[in-house]
N, C-alpha and C positions, 0 to 999 in steps of 0.2 A: 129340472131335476126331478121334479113331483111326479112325470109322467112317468118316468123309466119302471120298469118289470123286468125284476132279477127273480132268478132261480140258485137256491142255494142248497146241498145236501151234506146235513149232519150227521154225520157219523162220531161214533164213539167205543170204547172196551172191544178193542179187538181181540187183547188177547192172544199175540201170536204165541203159540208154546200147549192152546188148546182154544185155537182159531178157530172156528165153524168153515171149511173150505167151501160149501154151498152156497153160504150166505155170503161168502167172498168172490166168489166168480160171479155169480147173482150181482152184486154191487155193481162190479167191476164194468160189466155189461150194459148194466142200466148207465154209470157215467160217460161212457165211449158211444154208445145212443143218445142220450139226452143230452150232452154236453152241457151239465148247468155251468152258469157263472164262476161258483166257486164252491171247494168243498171243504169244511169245518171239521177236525178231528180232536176230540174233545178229552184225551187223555187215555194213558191205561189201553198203548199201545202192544205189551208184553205181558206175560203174564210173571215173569220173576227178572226180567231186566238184563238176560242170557244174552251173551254176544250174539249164538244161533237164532235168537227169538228176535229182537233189533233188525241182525240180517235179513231175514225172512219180511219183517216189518217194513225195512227201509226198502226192499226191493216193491214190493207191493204199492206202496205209496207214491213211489219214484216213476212208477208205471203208470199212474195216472196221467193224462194229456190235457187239466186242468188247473187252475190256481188251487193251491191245496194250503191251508194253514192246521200247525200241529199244537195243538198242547200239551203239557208235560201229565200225567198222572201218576199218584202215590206208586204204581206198578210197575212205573217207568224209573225210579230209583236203584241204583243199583243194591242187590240187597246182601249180596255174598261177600260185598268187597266194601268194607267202612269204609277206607283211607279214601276209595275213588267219590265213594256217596257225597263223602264231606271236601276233599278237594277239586272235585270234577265231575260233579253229578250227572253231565248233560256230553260226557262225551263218547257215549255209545251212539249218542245221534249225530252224530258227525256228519256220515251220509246223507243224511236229508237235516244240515243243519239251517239249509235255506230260509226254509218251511218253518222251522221251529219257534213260535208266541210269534209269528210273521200278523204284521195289520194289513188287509188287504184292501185296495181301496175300489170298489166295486160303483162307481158313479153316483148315484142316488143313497147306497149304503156303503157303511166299512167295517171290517171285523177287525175288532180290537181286543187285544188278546189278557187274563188278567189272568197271574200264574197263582193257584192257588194248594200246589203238593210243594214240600219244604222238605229240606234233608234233614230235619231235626226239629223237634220242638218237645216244651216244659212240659209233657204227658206221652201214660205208657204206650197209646196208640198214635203213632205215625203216622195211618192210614188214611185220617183224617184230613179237612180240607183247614188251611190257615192263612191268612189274606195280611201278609205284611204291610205295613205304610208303606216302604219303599215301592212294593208292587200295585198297590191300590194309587198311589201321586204317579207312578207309573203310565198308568190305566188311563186314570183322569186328566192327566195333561194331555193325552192322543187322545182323545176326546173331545177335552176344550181349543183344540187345533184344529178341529174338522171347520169345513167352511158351512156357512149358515145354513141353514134347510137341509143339510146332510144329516142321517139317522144310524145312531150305531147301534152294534149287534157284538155284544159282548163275550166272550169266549174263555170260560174257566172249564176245570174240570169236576169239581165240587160245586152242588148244588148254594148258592149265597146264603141257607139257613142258619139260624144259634137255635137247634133244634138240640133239646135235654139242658141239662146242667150247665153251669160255668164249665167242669170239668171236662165233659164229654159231650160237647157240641159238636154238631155236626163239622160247622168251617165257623171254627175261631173269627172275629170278627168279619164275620160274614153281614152281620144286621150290620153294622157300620157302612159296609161295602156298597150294600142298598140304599141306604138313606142318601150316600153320596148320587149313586147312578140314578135316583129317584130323580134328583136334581136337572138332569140333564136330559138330551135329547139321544135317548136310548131307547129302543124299541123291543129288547129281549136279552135275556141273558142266557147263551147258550151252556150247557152243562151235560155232563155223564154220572159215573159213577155209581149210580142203585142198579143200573142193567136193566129198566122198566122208562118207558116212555112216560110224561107228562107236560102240563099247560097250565100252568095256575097263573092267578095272580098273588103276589106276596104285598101284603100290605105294609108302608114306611111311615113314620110321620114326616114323610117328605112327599108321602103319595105313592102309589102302587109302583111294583117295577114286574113285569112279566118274566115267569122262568119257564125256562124251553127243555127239557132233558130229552136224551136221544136213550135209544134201547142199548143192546150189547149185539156183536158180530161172533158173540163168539160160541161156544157149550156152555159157558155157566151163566145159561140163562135163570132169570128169576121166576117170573110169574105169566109171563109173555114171552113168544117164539123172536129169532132174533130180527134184528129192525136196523132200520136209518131212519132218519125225520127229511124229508122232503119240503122244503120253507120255503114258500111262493110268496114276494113281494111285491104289491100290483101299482106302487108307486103313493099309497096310503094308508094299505092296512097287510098284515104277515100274516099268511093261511099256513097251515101245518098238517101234513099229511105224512101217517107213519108208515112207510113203505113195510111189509112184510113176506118172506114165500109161501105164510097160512092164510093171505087175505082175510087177516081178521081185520074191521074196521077200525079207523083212528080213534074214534070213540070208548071201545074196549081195550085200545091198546093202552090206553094211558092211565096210570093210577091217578088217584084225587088226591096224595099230598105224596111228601117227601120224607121217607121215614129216618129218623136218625140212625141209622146204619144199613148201610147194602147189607140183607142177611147171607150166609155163609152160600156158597153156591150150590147146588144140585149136583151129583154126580154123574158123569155120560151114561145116559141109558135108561136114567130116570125120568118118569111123565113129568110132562109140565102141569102144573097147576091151571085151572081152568080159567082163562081169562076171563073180567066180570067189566059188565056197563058200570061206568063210574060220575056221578055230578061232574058237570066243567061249568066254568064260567069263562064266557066270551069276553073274549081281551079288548082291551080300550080300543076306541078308534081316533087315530089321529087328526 
């Protein structure tokens, strides 16, 4: 199992409703050429949760000729319709209900999915990331199932931080989440949400757990042009390379932390902010 070399591409914030179509035929191309192993979508598929915008969403997706697993994002809620939010939150994705927190079991790795957008929670912001027990026992029991020497790759759509206040943390028992996945044989935890690439390590008292965020597909990009993360596993160690159509290098693409809020987005038409060389620290080796 230790030899196998998987190819895996991360994607995330598409954004259908104000999709980037460049950076989407661009993908699309690259995955129908490269045929990776399997392809990771990390939430915040829509941009306000539109039947039109879903459509559009699930047709795209559905057209991939690869393993594809979805996860839910705060975007992907529906936001015009309470009753559906709170009775049926997940059934605009009908069409690609396959896919949806799907664990993929990829040989030597599996993507295991940990749903982290909620239709409801005790603060004014929703947008935020909130890590149930149910979904966190969820997580870890596909987890503690995996056969020996298997390494998983975790799949939220909020970053795992308690970044600011009790009040306004980033993902509500997110430090918990870590300290668990610290424990085990997990190699990354994949995330979206800020629209800006990065690679840290997040320190537990259970021991570091690595976080992986992918860029946005879509116009409201942040501070970097749009992106997917390219994750090359050589059967020991997870290289990361962030695909771009500015061939700016992975180095520049990726910010050095995780801020407690995705700032507001840029409006179409507006310069991107200048990308900047940022510290990284080299992930554990197995």
């Amino acid at each position: 199992m230790a030899s196998e070399s998987r190819r895996i591409f991360h994607l995330s914030d598409i954004h259908f409703g104000l999709e980037d179509n460049r950076a989407l035929d661009w993908v699309k191309q690259e995955i129908a050429e490269q045929q990776p192993d399997a392809v990771a979508i990390t939430g915040d598929l829509t941009m306000r949760a539109r039947h039109r915008e879903f459509a559009a969403a699930t047709h795209w997706i559905n057209s991939l000729d690869v393993p594809v697993t979805v996860e839910v994002g705060n975007h992907d809620m529906p936001y015009f319709n309470p009753i559906e939010r709170f009775l049926d939150p997940y059934k605009r994705f009908r069409g690609m209900k396959e896919k949806v927190e799907k664990e993929l079991d990829l040989g030597c790795l599996s993507i295991v999915p940990l749903k982290t957008a909620v239709r409801a929670q005790p603060r004014l912001n929703w947008s935020k990331g909130w890590v149930t027990e149910a979904a966190l026992e969820h997580c870890l029991a596909a987890i503690d199932a995996l056969p020996e020497g298997k390494r998983a790759l975790v799949a939220v759509h909020h970053p795992l931080r308690e970044v600011g206040t009790e009040g306004t943390a980033l993902t509500k028992h997110g430090d918990k989440a870590l300290r668990e996945l610290a424990k085990r044989p997990v190699e990354a935890v994949l995330s979206g949400h800020v629209h800006d690439a990065f690679d840290i390590l997040e320190q537990t008292d259970e021991g570091p757990v690595r976080m992986i965020g992918a860029g946005t597909l879509s116009k409201r990009t942040r501070s970097t042009p749009p992106s997917f993360n390219e994750l090359e596993w050589d059967g020991e160690r997870l290289s990361v390379c962030v695909r771009n159509l500015e061939d700016v290098e992975t180095r520049d693409m990726q910010i050095d932390d995780v801020p407690e809020n995705a700032m507001p987005p840029r409006l179409p038409g507006e310069p991107i902010a200048p990308v900047r060389q940022v510290p990284r620290v080299d992930p554990p080796v197995h």
